[in-house]
C-alpha positions as CSV (number, residue, x, y, z in Angstrom):
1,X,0.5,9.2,11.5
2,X,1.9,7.2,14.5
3,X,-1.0,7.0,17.4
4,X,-0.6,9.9,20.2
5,X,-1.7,9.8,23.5
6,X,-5.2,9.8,23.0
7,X,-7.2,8.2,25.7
8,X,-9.1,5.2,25.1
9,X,-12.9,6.5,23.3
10,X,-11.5,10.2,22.4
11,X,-13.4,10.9,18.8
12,X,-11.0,11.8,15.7
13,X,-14.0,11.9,13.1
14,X,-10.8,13.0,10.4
15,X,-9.4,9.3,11.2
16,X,-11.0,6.3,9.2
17,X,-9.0,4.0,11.4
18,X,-7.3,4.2,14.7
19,X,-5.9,1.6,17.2
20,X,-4.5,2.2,20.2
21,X,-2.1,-0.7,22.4
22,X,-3.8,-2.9,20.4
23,X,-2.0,-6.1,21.2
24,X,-3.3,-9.9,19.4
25,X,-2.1,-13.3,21.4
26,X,-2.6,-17.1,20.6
27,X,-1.7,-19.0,23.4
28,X,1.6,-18.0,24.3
29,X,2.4,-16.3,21.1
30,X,2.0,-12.7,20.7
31,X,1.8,-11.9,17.1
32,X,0.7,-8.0,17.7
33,X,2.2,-6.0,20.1
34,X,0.8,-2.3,21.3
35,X,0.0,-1.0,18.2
36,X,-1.2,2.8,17.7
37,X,-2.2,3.2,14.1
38,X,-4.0,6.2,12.5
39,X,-5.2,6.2,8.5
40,X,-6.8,9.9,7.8
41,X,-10.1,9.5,5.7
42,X,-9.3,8.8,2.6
43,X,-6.1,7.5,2.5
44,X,-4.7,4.8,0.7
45,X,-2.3,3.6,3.2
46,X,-0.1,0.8,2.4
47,X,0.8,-2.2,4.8
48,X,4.2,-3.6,4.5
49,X,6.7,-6.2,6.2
50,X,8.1,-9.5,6.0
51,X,6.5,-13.2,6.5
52,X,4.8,-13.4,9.9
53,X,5.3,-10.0,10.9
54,X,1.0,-10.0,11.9
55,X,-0.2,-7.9,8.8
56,X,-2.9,-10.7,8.1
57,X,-3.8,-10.4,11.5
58,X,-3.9,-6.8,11.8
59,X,-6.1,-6.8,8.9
60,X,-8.4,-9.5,10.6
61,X,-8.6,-7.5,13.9
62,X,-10.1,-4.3,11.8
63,X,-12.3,-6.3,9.8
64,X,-13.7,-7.6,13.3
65,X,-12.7,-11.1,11.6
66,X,-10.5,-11.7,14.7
67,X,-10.9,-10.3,18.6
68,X,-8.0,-8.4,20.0
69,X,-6.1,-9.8,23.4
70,X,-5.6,-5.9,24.6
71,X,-6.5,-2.5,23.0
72,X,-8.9,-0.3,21.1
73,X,-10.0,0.1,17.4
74,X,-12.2,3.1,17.0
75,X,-13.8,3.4,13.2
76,X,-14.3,7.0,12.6
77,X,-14.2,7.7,15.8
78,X,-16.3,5.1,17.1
79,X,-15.2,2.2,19.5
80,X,-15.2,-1.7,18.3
81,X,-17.2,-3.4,20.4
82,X,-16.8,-7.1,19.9
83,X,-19.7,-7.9,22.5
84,X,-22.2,-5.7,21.0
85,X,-23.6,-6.2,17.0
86,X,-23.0,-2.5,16.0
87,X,-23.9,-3.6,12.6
88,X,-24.0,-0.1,11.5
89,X,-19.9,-0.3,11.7
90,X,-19.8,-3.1,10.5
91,X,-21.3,-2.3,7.1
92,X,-19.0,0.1,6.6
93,X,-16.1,-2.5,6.4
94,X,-15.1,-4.3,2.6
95,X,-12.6,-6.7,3.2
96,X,-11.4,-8.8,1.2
97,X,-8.7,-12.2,2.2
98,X,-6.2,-13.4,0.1
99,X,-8.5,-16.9,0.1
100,X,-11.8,-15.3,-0.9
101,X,-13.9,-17.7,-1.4
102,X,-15.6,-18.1,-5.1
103,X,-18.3,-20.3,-6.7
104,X,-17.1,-21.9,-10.2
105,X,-20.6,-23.2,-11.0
106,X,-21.9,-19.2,-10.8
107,X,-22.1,-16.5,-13.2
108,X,-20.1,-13.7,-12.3
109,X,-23.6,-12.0,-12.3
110,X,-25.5,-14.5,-10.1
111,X,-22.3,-14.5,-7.8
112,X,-22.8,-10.9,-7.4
113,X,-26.3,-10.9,-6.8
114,X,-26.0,-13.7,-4.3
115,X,-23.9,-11.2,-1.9
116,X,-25.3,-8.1,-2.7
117,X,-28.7,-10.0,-1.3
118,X,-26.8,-10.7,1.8
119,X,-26.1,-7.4,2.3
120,X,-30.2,-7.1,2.2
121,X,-30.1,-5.0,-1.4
122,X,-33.5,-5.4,-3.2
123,X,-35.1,-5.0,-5.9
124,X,-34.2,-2.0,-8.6
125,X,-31.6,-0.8,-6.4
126,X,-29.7,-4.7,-6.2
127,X,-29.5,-4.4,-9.9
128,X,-28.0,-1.0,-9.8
129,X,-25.5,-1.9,-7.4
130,X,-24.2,-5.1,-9.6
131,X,-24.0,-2.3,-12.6
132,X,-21.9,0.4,-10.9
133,X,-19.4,-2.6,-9.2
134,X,-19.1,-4.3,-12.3
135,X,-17.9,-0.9,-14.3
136,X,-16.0,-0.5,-11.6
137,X,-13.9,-3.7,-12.0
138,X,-14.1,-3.1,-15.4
139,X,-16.0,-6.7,-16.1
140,X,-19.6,-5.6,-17.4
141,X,-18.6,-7.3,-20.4
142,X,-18.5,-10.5,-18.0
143,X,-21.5,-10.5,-16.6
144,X,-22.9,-13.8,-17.9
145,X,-19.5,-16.1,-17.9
146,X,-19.2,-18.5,-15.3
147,X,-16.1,-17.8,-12.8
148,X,-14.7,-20.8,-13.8
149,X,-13.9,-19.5,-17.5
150,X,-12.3,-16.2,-15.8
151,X,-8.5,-15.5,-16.0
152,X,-7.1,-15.0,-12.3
153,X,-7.0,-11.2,-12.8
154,X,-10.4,-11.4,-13.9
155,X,-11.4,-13.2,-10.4
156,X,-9.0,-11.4,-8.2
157,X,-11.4,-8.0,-9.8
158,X,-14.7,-10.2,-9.6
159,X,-13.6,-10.5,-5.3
160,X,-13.2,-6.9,-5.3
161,X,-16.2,-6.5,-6.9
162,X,-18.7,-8.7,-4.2
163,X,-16.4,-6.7,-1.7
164,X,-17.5,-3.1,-2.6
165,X,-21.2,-4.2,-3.6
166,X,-22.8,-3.1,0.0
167,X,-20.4,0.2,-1.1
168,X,-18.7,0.8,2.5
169,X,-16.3,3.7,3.4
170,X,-13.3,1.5,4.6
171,X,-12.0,-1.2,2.3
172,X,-9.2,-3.7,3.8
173,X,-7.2,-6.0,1.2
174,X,-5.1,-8.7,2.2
175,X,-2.0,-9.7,-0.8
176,X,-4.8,-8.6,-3.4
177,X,-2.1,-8.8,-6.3
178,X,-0.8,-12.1,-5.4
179,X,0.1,-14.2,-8.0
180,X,-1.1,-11.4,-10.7
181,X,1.0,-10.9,-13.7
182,X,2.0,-7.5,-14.5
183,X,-0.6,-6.4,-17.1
184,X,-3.2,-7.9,-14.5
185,X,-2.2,-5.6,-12.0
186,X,-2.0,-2.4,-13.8
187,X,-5.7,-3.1,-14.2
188,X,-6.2,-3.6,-10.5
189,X,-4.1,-0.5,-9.9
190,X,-6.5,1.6,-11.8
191,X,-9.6,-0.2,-10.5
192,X,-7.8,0.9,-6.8
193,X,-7.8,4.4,-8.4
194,X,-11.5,4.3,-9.5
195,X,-12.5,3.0,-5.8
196,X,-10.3,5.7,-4.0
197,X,-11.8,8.2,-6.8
198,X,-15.5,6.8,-4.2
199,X,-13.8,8.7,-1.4
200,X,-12.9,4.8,-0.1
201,X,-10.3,4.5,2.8
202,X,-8.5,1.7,1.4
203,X,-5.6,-0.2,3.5
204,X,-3.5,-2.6,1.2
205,X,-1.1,-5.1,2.5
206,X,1.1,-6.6,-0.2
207,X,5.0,-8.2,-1.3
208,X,4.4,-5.8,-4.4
209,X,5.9,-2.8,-3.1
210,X,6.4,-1.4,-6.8
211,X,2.7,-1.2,-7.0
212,X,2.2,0.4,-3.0
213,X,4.5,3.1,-4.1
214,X,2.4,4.2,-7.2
215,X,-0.8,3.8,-5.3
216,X,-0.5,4.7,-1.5
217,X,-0.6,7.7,-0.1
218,X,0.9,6.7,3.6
219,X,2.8,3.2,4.6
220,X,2.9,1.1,7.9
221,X,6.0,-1.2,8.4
222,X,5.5,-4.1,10.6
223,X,8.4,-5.7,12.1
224,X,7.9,-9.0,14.6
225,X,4.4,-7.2,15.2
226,X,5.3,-4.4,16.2
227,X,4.8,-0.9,13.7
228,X,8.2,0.2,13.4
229,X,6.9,2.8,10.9
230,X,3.5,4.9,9.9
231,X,4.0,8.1,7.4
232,X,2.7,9.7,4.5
233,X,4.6,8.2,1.8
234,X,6.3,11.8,1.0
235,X,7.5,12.0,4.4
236,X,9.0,8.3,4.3
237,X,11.3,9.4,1.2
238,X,12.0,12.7,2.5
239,X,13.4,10.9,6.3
240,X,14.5,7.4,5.0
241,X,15.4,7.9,1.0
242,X,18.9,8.8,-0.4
243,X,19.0,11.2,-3.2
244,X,21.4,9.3,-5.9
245,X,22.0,10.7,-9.7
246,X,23.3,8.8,-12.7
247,X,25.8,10.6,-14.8
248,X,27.0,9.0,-18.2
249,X,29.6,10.7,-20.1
250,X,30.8,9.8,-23.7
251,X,34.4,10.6,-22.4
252,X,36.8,9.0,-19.4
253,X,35.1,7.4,-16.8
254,X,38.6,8.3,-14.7
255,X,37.9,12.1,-15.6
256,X,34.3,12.0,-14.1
257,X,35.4,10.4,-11.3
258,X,38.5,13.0,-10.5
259,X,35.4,15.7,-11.1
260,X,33.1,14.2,-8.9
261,X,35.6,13.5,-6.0
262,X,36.1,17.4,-5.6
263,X,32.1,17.8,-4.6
264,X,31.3,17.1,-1.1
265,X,28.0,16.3,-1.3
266,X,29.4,13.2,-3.1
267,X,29.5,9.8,-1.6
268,X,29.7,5.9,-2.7
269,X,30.6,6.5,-6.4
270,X,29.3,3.3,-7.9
271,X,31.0,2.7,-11.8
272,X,29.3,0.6,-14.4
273,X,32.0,0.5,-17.4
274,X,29.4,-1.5,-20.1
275,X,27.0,1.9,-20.0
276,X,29.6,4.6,-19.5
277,X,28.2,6.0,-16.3
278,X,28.9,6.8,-12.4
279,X,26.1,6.8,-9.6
280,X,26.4,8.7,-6.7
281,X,24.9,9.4,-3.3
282,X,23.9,12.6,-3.5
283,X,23.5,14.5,0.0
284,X,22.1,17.9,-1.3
285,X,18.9,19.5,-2.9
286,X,18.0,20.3,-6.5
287,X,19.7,23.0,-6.3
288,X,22.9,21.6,-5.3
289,X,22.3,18.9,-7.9
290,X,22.2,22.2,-10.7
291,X,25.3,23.6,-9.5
292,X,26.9,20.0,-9.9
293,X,26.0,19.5,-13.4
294,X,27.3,23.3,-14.0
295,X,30.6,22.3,-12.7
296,X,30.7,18.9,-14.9
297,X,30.1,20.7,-17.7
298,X,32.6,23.6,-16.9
299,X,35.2,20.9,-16.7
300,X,34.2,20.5,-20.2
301,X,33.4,16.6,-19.7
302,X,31.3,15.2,-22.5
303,X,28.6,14.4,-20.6
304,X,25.2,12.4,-22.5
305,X,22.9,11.8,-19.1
306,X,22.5,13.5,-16.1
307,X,19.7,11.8,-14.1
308,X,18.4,12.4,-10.1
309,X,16.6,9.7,-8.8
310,X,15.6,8.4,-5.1
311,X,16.0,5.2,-3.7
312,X,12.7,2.8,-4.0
313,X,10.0,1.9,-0.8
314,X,11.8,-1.4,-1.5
315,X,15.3,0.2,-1.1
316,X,13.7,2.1,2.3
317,X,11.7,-1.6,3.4
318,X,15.0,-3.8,3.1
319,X,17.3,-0.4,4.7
320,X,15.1,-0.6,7.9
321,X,14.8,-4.5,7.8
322,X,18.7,-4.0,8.2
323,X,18.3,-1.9,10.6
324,X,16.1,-3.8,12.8
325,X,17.9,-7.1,12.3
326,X,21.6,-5.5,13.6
């Protein structure tokens, strides 16, 4: 998903977003450095990297919040133009800042209605449009409380809410789950899956990595502004993410090991004692990993767990930080 040599203008309708050099200074400082992004239609494409690496600024630039220093951002094809209105692009863009701002004194309803009328909605049609984004949030049952009685969840969903009123086809989140505690953000995760569910592109920048791996469908890595990494999420674990399984046995620990020693696809045997088991880096496929467990059991070892599993978007995040750092 990393840009191409596209020249500057060249239409990819089947892109939501693309940049291309797109490069952000203040003063002396660049923060944003020649980036060439592409997010198909329809993704859900996560936005990762460490303090200051110019995500929130990135985010700004496509939500025309900010102007870039050098480069292009088409929307659908379609050039930014920071000297002309093109409202029509424009509309199409929900974003929503980590310092939304809200209105304690509101209802949640009046609150809605006060945007979706700034978004020009009238009449029968303003009323529908608080209905479906209030479902959508899962807060209909809200409707008539004053923000200031809402839990932070509640207000985090009530932002996403006046974000999607207008209903646009590109929605851009800035640390949306900050602060949240877990049960909060399942609920945003699933609200994320009702919006995607729209046919929403959606680009999500967040510290929750957890939650980016169960919702995104492609990830950017931004290191000192610069995208050291844009994939489909599948592709990310299939290049970057070690294969490792957990083995437990009800017998010697010294026995697995011997066992495991004679497989070459073996590496950094890791032993916890308290829970019986071995982990291993495991450098073959699945079915490499079946003829493993066939030769652990025709050693006769009393084996109770035998489990594959793949190293987190975490484990790939701080694996490249590494990398970049040395």
């Amino acid at each position: 998903m990393r840009g191409g040599d596209n020249g500057v203008g060249m239409m990819n309708t089947s892109l939501a977003v693309q940049t291309q050099r797109l490069t952000k200074r203040f003063d002396r400082q660049t923060v944003l450095q020649d980036i060439d992004l592409e997010i198909e239609s329809g993704a859900v494409y996560g936005l990762i990297g460490p303090n200051g690496a110019g995500k929130t600024t990135l985010i700004r630039l496509l939500a025309i919040a900010e102007s870039p220093t050098l480069g292009d951002i088409l929307l659908q094809g379609e050039r930014l133009d920071t000297h002309r209105p093109q409202a029509h692009l424009k509309r199409q863009i929900g974003y929503l800042p980590d310092d939304f701002p809200l209105y304690p004194d509101l209802t949640v309803w009046d609150y809605l209605d006060y945007f979706a009328r700034l978004y020009h909605l009238k009449g029968q049609p303003r009323v529908r449009s608080i209905h479906h984004v209030l479902e959508l949030v899962d807060l209909e049952h809200k409707s008539d409380s004053l923000i200031t009685t809402l839990s932070r969840g509640m207000k985090q969903r009530l932002g996403l809410a006046r974000t999607v009123i207008h209903m646009p086809s590109l929605l851009l989140l800035d640390e949306p789950v900050s602060g949240l505690d877990p049960i909060a953000r399942q609920t945003f995760r699933q609200v994320m899956r009702n919006l995607h569910s729209l046919g929403m592109t959606i680009l999500i920048s967040s510290h929750v990595l957890s939650d980016l791996a169960e919702l995104c469908t492609a990830i950017g890595i931004l290191e000192f502004g610069y995208l050291v990494e844009s994939a489909p999420l599948d592709t990310l674990y299939q290049r970057l993410s070690q294969s490792q399984i957990v083995i437990r046995t009800r017998g010697n620990l010294a026995d697995l090991r011997t066992e495991l020693a004679n497989c070459p696809l073996v590496a950094d045997l890791v032993t916890d004692p308290v829970n019986q088991q071995i982990t291993v880096t495991f450098a073959g496929n699945a079915d490499d990993a079946a003829d493993l467990l066939r030769s652990l059991m025709d050693a006769q070892l009393p084996l109770s767990e035998f489990h594959p599993v793949q190293e987190s978007l975490e484990d790939i995040f701080c694996k490249l930080g590494h990398t970049q750092a040395t």
